[in-house]
N, C-alpha and C positions, 0 to 999 in steps of 0.2 A: 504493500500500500504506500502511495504519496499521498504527503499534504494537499490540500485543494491551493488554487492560484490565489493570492493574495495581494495585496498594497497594505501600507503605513502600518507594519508590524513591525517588529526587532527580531535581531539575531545575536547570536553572542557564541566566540568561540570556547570551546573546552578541551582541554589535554585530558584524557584519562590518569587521572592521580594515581590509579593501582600498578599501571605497565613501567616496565623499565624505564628509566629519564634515556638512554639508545635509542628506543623504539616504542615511544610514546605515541599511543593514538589519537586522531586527532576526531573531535565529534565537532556540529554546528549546532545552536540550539535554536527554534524559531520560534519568537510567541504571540499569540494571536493576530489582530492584524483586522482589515477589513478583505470581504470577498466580494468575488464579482457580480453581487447580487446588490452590495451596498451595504451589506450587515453584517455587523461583526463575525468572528470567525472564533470560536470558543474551542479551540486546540490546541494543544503544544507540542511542538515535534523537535526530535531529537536526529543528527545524520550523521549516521557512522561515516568518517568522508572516504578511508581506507577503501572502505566498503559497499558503499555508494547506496547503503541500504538507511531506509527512513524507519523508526519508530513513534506510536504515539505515547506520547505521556501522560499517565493515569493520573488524574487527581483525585485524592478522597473526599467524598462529594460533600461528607461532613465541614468541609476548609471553605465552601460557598464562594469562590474566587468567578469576578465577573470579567470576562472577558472585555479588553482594550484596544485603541487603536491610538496613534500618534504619542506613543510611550517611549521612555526610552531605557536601554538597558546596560550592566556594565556585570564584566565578570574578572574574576582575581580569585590568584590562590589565598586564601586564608593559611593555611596548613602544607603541610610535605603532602599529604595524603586527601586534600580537599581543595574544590574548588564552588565558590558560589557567584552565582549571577543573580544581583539584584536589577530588577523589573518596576520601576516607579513610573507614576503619575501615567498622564494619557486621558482617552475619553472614553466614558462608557458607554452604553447604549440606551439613551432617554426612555423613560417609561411616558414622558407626555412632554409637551412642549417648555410646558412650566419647572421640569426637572433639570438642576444644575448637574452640567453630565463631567464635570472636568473631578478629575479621581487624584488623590492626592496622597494614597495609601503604597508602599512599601511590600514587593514580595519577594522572598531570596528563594531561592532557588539552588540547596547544597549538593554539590554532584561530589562523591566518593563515599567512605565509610567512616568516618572520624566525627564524632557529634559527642556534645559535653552528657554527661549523665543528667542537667537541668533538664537539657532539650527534649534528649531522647523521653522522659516521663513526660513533658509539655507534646509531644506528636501525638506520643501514645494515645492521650489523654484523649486529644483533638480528634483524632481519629474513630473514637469511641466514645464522644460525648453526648450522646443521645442516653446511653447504657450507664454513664459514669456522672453527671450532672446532680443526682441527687445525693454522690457520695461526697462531694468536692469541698465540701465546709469542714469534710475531717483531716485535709489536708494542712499544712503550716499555710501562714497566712501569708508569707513570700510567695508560694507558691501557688496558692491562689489569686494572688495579684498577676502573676506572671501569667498564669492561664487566661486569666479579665482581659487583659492586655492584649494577648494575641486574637481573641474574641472580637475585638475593636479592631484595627486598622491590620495591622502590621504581623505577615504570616512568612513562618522557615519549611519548605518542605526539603526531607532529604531523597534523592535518589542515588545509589548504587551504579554507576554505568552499566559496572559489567553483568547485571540480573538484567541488562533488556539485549546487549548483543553478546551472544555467544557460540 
């Protein structure tokens, strides 16, 4: 499968942080974007370029991320073994004339396997918050802050490279 045809998306490139620094692979990342219809395009694709094979990127639907167009994006290693691509601002898709569509929220995007022990319980969380909401007051209350927080604007998803090509 490919991407469908797009305009005023971002791309960003990534090295797979787990392969040899020799023979580092190189991926493209694409995110959303408008299509040839005029409306937003609510995907994300990943392109092996070695490989010349596209993947799509799951998001857990619990994360409610609304698809953008005229955003812009920036990617950098954090880590030996990490890389993230932060996804800011851009425009959403008006629900009526009167809706302010300019988006001004924050999404990182961690491509390898290195994530702090905070985080990793804040995914978890997110990803099972429907199941876990009623239990979250027994948490410390940093912690609960930090869940509030991500709840509001500003979301980390991690992906693995190498669990989409192999």
């Amino acid at each position: 499968r490919w991407p469908c045809s797009r305009g005023f998306h971002v791309g960003s490139c990534l090295i797979d942080p787990e392969s040899d620094e020799a023979e580092n692979e190189q991926y493209v990342a694409v995110f959303w974007g408008q299509g040839e219809d005029a409306k937003h395009v609510p995907d994300i694709w990943i392109l092996h370029v070695q490989k010349m094979e596209w993947k799509e990127l799951q998001i857990p639907s619990s994360y409610k991320l609304r698809p953008r167009m005229f955003h812009m994006s920036c990617s950098y290693h954090i880590q030996t073994k990490q890389t993230d691509v932060i996804v800011y601002g851009g425009n959403k898709q008006r629900k009526d004339k009167f809706d302010r569509n300019v988006m001004t929220d924050a999404v990182i995007f961690r491509f390898g396997s290195v994530q702090r022990l905070d985080e990793q319980c804040i995914q978890c969380i997110k990803t099972h918050i429907e199941y876990l909401k009623p239990l979250i007051h027994l948490l410390p209350m940093t912690l609960q802050q930090d869940i509030e927080a991500q709840e509001d604007n500003n979301v980390t998803l991690i992906y693995p490279l190498e669990s989409y090509f192999v």
